[in-house]
KEROTOR-929025 format. One record per residue: residue in one letter; z, y, x of N, C-alpha, C in turn. Coordinates in steps of 0.05 Angstrom, whole numbers, padded with zeros to 5 digits, always signed. Last residue first. Example, Ala and Ser with C-alpha at 12.3 -4.5 7.8 and 13.67 -1.06 7.14 Angstrom:
<atoms>
s+00142-00045+00257+00143-00021+00273+00157+00001+00258;a+00156-00114+00264+00156-00090+00246+00156-00066+00264;
</atoms>
This chain:
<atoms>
x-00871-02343-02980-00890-02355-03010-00913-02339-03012;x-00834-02366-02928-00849-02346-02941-00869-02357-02961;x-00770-02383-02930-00795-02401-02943-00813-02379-02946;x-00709-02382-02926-00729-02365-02904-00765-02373-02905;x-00693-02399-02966-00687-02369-02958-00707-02359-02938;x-00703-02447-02972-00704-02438-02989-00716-02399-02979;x-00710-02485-02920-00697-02462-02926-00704-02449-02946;x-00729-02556-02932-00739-02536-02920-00721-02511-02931;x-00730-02612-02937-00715-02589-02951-00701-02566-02939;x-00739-02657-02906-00747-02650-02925-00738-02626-02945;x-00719-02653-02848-00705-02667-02867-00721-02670-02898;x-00752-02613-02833-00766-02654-02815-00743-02666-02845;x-00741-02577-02851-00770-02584-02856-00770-02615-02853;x-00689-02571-02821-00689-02570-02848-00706-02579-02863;x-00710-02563-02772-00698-02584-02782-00694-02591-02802;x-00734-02512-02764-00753-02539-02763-00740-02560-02774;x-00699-02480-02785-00713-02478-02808-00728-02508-02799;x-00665-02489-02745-00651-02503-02761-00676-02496-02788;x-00693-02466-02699-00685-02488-02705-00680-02505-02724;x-00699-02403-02722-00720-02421-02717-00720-02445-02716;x-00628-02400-02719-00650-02404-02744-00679-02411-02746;x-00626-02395-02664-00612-02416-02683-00637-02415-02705;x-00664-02356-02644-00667-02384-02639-00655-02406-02654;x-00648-02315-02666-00673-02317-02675-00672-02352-02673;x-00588-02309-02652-00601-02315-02677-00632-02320-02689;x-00608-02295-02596-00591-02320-02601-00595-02331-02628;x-00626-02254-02609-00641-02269-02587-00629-02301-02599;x-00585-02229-02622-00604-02222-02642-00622-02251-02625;x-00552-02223-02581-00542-02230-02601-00556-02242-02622;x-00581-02192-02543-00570-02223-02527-00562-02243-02559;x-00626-02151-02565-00603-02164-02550-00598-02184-02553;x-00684-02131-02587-00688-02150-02565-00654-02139-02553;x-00705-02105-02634-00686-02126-02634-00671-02151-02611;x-00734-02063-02610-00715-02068-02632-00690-02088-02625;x-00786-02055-02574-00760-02081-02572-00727-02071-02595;x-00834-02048-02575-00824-02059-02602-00794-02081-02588;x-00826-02003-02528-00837-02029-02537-00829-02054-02551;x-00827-01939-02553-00817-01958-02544-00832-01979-02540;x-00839-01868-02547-00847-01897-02550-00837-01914-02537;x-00824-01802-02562-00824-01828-02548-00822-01855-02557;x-00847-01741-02566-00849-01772-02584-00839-01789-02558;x-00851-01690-02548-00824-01691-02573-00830-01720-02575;x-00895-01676-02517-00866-01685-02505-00844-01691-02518;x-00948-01724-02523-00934-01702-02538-00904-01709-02521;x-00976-01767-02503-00978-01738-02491-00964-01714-02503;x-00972-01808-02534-00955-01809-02512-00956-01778-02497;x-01008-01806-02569-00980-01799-02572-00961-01796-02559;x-01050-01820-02537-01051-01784-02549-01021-01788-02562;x-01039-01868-02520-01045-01845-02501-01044-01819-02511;x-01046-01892-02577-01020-01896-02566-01022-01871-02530;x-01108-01886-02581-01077-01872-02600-01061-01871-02587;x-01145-01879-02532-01125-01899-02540-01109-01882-02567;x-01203-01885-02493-01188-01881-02525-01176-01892-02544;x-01161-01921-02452-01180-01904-02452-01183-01907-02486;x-01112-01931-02409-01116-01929-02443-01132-01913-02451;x-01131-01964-02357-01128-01937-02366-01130-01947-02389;x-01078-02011-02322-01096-02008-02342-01098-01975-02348;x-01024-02024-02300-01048-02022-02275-01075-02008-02287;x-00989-02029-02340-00993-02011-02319-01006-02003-02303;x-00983-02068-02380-01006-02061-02367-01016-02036-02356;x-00946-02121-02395-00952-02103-02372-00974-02094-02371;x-00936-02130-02464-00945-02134-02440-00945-02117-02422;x-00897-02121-02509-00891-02141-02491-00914-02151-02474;x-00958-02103-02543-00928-02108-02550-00922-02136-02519;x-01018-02087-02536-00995-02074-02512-00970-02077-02519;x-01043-02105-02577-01049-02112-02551-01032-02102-02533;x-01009-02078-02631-01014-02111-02624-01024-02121-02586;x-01004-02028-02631-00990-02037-02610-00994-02070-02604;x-01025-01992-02663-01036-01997-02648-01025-02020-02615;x-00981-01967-02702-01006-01977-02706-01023-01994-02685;x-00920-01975-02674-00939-01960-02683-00970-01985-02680;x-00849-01973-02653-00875-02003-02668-00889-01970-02680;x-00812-01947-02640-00809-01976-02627-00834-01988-02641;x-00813-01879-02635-00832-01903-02643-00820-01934-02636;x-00796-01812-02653-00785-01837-02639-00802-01863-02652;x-00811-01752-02653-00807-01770-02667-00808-01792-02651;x-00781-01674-02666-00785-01697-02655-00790-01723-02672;x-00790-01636-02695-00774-01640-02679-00778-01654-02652;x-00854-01632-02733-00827-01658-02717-00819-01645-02701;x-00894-01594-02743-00875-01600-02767-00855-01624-02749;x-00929-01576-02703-00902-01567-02704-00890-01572-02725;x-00987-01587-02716-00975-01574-02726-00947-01573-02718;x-00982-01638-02688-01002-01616-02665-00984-01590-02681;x-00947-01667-02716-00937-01662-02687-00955-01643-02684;x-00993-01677-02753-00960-01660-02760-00952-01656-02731;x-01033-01713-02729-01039-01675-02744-01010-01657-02741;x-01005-01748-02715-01012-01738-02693-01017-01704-02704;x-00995-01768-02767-00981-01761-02760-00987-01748-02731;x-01049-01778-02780-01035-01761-02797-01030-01754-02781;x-01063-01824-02751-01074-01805-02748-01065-01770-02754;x-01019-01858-02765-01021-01852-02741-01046-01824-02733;x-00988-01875-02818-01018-01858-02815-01020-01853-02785;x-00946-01919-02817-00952-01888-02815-00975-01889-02806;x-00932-01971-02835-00926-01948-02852-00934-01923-02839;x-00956-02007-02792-00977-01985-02805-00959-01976-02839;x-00914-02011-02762-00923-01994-02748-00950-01981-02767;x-00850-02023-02789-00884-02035-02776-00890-02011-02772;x-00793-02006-02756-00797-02026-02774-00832-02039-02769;x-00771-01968-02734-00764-01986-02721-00775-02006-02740;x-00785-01886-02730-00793-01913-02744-00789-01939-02724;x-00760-01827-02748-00759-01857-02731-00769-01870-02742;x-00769-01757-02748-00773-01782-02750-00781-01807-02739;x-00734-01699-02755-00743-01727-02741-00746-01749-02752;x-00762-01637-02770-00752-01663-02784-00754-01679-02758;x-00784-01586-02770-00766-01593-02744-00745-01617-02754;x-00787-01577-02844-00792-01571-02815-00772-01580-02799;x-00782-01625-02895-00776-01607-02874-00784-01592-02850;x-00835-01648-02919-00824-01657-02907-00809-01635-02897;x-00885-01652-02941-00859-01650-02962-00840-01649-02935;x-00921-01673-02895-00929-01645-02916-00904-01642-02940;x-00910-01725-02906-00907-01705-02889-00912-01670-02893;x-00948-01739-02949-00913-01739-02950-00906-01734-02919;x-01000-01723-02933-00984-01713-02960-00961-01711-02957;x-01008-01750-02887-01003-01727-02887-00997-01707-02907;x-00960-01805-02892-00987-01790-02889-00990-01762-02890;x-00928-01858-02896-00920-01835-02877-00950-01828-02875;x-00946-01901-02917-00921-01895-02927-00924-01863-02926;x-00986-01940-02896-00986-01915-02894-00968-01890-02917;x-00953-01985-02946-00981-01983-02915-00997-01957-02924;x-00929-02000-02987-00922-01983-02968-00938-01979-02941;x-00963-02035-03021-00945-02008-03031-00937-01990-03015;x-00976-02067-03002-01000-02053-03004-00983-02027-03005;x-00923-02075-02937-00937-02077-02960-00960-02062-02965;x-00871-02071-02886-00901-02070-02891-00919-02085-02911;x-00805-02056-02910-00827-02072-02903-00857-02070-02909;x-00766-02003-02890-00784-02020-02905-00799-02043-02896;x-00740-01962-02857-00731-01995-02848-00738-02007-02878;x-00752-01895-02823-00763-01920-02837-00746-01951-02841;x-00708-01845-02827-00717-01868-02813-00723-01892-02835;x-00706-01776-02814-00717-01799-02831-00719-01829-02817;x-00663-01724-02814-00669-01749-02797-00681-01760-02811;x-00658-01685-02856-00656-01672-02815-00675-01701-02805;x-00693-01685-02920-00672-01696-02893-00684-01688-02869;x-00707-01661-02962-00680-01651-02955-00673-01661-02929;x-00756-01675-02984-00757-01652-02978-00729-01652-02963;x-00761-01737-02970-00774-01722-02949-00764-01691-02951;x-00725-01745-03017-00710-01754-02984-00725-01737-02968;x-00754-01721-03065-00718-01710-03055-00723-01710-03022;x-00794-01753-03056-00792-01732-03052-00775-01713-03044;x-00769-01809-03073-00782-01798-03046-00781-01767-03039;x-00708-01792-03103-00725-01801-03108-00745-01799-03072;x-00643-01823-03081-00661-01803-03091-00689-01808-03096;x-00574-01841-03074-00605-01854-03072-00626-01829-03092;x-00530-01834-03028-00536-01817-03053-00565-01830-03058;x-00481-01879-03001-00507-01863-03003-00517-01851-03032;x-00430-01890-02995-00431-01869-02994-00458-01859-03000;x-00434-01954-03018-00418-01922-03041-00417-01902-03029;x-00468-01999-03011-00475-01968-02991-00458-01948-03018;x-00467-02038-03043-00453-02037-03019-00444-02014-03007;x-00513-02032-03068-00491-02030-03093-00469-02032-03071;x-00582-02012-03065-00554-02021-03055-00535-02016-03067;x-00633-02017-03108-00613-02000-03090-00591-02014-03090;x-00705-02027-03091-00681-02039-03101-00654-02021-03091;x-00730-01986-03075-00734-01996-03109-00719-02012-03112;x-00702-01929-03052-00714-01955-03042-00714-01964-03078;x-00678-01882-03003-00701-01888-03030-00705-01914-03024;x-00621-01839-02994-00635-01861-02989-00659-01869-03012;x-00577-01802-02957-00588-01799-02978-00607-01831-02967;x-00516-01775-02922-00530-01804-02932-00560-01805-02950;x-00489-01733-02880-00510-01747-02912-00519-01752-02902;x-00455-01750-02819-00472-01744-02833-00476-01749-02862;x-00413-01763-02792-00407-01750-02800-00440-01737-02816;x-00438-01816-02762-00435-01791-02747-00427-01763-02761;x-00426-01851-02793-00411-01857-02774-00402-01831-02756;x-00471-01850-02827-00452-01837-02845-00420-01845-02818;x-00509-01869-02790-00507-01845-02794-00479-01833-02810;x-00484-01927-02790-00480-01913-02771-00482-01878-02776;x-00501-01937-02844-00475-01936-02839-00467-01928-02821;x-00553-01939-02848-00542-01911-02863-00510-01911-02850;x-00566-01981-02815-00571-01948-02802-00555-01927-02818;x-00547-02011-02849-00531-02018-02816-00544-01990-02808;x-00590-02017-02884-00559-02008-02894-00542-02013-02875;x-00633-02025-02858-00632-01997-02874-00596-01990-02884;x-00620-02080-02849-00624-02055-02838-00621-02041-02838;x-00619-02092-02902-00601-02111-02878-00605-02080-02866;x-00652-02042-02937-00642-02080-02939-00621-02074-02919;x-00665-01994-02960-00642-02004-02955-00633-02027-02955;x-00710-01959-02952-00704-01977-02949-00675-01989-02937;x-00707-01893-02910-00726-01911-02932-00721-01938-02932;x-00660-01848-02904-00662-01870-02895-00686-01892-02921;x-00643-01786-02876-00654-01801-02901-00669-01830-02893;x-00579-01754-02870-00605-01772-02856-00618-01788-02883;x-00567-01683-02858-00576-01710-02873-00595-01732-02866;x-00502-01664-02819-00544-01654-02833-00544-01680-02840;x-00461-01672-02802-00462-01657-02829-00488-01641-02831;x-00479-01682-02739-00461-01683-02755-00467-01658-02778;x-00521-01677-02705-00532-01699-02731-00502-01686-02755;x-00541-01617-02675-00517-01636-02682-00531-01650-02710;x-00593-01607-02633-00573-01599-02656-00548-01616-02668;x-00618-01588-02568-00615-01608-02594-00603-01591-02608;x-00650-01555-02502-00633-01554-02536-00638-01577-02560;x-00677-01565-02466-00669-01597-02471-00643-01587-02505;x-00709-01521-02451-00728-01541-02454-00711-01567-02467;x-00661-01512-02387-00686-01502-02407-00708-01528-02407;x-00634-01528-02355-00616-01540-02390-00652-01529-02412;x-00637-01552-02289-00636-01528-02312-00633-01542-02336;x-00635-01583-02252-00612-01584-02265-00611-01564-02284;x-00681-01621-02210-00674-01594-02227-00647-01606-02253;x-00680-01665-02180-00663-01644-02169-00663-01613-02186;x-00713-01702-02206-00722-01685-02193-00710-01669-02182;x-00672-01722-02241-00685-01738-02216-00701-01722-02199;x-00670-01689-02273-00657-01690-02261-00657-01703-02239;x-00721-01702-02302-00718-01678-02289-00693-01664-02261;x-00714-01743-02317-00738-01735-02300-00734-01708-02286;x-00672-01734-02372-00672-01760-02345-00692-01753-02319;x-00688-01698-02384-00672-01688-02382-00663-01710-02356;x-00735-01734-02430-00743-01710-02410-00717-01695-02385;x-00706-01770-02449-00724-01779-02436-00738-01757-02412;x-00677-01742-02480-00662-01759-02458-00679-01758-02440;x-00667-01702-02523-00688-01692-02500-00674-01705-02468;x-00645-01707-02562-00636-01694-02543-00649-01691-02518;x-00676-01730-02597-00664-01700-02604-00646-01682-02582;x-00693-01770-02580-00710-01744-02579-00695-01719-02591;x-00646-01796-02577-00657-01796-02548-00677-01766-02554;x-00629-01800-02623-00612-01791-02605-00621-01774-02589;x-00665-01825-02647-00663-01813-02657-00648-01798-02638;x-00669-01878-02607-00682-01863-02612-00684-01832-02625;x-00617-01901-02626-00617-01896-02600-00643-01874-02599;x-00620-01907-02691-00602-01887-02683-00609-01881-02650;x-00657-01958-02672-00664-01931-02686-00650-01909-02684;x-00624-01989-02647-00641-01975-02626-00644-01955-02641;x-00575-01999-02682-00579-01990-02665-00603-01970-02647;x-00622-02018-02723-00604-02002-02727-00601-01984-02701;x-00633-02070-02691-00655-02054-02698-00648-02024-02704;x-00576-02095-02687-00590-02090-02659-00622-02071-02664;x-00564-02099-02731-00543-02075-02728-00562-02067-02697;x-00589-02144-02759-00587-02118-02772-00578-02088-02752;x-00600-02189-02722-00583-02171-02721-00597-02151-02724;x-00639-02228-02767-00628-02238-02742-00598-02217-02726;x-00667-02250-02822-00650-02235-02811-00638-02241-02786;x-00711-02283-02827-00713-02248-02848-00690-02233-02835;x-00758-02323-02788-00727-02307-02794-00722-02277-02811;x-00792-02366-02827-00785-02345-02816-00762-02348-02811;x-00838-02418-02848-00816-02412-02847-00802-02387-02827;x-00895-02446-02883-00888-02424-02864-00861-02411-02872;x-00929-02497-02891-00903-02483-02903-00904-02465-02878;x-01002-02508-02915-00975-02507-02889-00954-02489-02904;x-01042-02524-02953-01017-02532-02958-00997-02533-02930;x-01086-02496-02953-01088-02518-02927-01053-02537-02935;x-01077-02457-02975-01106-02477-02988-01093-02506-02968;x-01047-02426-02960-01033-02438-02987-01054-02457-02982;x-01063-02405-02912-01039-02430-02909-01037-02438-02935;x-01102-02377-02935-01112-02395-02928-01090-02412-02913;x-01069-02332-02956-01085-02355-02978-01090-02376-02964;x-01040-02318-02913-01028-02327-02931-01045-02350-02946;x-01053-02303-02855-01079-02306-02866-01061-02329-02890;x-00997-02267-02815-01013-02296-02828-01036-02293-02855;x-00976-02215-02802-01004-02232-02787-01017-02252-02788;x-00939-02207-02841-00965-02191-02841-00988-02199-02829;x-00888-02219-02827-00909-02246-02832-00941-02232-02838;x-00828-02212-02799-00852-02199-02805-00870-02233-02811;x-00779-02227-02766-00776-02231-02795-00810-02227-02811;x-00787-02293-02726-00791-02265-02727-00793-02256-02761;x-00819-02339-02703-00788-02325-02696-00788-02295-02697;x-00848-02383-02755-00846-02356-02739-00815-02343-02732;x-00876-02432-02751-00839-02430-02747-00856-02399-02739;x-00912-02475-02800-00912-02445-02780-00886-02442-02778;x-00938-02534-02803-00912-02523-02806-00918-02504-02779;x-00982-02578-02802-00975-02570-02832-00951-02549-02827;x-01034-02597-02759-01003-02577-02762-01011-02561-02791;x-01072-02617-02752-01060-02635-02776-01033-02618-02774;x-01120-02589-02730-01103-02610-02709-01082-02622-02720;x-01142-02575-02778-01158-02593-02756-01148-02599-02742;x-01108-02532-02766-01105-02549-02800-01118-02568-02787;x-01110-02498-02731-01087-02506-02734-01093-02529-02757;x-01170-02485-02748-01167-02496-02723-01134-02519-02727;x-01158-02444-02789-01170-02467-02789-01171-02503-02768;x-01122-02407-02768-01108-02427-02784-01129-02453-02786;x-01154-02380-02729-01133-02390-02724-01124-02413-02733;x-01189-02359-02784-01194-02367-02754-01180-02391-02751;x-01149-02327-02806-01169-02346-02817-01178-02371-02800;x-01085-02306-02767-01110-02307-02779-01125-02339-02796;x-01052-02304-02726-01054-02325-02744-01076-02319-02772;x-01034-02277-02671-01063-02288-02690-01065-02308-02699;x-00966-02246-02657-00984-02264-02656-01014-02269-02674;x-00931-02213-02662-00958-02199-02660-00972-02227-02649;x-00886-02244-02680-00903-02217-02711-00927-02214-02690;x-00902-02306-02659-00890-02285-02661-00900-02265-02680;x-00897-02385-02668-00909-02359-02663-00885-02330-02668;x-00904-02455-02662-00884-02423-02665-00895-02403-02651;x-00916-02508-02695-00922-02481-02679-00910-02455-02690;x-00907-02571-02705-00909-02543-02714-00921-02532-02694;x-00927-02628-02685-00922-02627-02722-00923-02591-02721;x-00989-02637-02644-00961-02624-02656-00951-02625-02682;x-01024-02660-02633-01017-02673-02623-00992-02663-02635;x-01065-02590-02618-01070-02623-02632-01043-02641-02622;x-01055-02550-02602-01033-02559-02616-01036-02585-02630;x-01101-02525-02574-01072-02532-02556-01058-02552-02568;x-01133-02503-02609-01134-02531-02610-01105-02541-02590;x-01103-02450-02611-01100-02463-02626-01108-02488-02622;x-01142-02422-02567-01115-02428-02562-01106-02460-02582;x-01177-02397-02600-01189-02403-02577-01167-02426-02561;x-01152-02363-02646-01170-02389-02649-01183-02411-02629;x-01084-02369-02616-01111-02354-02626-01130-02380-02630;x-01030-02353-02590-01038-02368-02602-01069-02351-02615;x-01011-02332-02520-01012-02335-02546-01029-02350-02563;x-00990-02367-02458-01008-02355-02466-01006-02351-02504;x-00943-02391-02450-00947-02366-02438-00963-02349-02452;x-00916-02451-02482-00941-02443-02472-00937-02411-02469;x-00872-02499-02477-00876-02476-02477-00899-02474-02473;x-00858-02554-02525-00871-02553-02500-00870-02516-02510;x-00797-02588-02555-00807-02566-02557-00831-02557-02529;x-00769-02623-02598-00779-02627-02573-00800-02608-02566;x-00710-02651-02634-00732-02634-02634-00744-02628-02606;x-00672-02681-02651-00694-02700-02661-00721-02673-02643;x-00629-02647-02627-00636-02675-02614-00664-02682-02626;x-00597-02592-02630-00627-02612-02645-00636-02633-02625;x-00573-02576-02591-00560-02582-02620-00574-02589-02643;x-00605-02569-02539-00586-02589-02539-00567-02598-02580;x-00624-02510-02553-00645-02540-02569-00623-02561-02564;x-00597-02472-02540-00598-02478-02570-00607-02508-02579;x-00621-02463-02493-00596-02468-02491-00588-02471-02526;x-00681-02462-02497-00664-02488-02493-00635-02478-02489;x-00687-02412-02533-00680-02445-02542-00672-02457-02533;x-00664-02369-02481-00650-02383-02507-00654-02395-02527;x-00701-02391-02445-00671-02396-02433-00661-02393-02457;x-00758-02375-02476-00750-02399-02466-00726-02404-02457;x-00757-02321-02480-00741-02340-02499-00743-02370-02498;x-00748-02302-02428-00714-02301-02451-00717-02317-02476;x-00797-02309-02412-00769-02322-02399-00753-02324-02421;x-00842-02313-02467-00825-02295-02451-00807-02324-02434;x-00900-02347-02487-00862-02351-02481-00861-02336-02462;x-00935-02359-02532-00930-02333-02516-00907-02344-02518;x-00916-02416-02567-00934-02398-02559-00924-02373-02549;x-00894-02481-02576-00887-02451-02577-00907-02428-02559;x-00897-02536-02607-00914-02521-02587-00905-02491-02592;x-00858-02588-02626-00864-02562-02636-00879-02544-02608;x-00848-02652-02659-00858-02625-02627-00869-02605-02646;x-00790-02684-02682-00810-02663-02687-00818-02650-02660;
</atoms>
């Protein structure tokens, strides 16, 4: 099987091929640049293509991909929000994911964020670099024995509650399916979680159901001097909303690894660039928010698992019997 891989970082070119030696039948060309309708003829000549969540897989896209006879999407990545679904069903391509790679490396950062604005890292770091050593401006509060409310309790959602309930915190949680693992979480309704919790952190999946989750209604339930994280998509929150609630002084603070607007600025440099009317510039101007770059999941561990399982979903395809588990429908 060739497989054409699109937008290649360094890291993830050094961890297929240190993966690919345990697929022999598989033969993989890198390409830098991403995948798009303009791109896509690239892949004449290919059985797949691997792409990323902020890759363009669109209408577009797919047409092109179907004209060069690629029947098979490897996305390394659990999200699929960027595939044009009906039009892989018409064309009959299988599209295979990763749903799980390290639970505990998205977790992690989320708790890292939650940390960071509550303690006023990011500001406390600059300052000190500056030779000021004053404390004014960097008061937190203790997570211990305040409540974290956690939306969604898959893989994720149940590696964050476990850390919080690590820091001596409630548990509380909403989700439509509930965990039968998590015996310390209290599961509530939405309203409960927004009205009662210190900490909120998103780890749903982006649906009709849940796109714009976070608006200015259910913020408007919300505690005062609440934090909130989000390490999951970026349009569970109203970005506009939520800029209202920050002007208003309803956040503490709030912590981003993925917002609305990040498809053109995920994993690029563009330092040299003005963000001229940007969202991501008016959030950046608040001193309680800090933004990441959707690197969640970016350790050595999680890296590793993206690549096994991107592999072994191509293999599983060339065998005829494709991953049940990782088969998006």
């Amino acid at each position: 099987m060739k497989i054409l891989f699109y937008d290649t970082k360094t890291y993830d070119k050094d961890t297929f091929d240190h993966e690919l030696p345990r697929y022999p039948g598989i033969e993989i060309d890198y390409l830098k640049t991403d995948i798009s309708p303009r791109t896509a003829p690239l892949a004449r000549g290919y059985d797949a293509v691997c792409a990323f969540v902020s890759s363009d897989l669109g209408k577009a896209t797919l047409d092109v991909l179907h004209d060069c006879g690629v029947k098979l999407l490897l996305m390394r990545c659990a999200g699929f929000n960027n595939i044009d679904l009906d039009t892989a069903k018409e064309y009959g391509m299988t599209i295979l994911r990763v749903p799980g790679y390290s639970p505990e490396a998205v977790a992690e950062h989320a708790m890292a964020l939650a940390l960071a604005v509550n303690r006023h890292l990011h500001k406390s770091y600059i300052k000190v670099r500056e030779n000021n050593f004053s404390l004014m401006g960097l008061m937190g509060f203790n997570f211990h024995k305040k409540t974290a409310g956690i939306i969604g309790t898959g893989k994720i959602g149940a590696a964050m509650a476990k850390i919080c309930h690590g820091f001596g915190m409630k548990v509380i949680a909403y989700d439509v399916y509930q965990n039968p693992a998590l015996d310390f979480v209290t599961y509530v309704t939405m309203d409960e979680l927004l009205a009662s919790s210190d900490l909120i952190s998103l780890h749903c999946p982006l649906m009709d159901s849940t796109y714009h989750l976070i608006n200015k209604d259910t913020i408007a339930k919300m505690k005062d001097d609440v934090i909130l994280i989000n390490t999951s998509r970026g349009g569970l929150i109203k970005t506009d909303d939520l800029i209202l609630g920050i002007r208003a002084h309803k956040f503490f603070g709030v912590g981003l690894d993925v917002y609305e607007e990040e498809t053109p600025n995920v994993f690029e440099d563009r330092s040299d660039e003005i963000l001229e009317h940007s969202t991501t510039a008016r959030l950046l101007s608040f001193p309680n928010v800090i933004i990441t770059s959707h690197q969640g999941f970016f350790t050595e561990e999680a890296l590793e698992a993206i690549a096994e399982t991107t592999l072994s979903n191509a293999a599983s395809y060339e065998a005829g019997t494709p991953n049940e588990g990782n088969l998006v429908k």
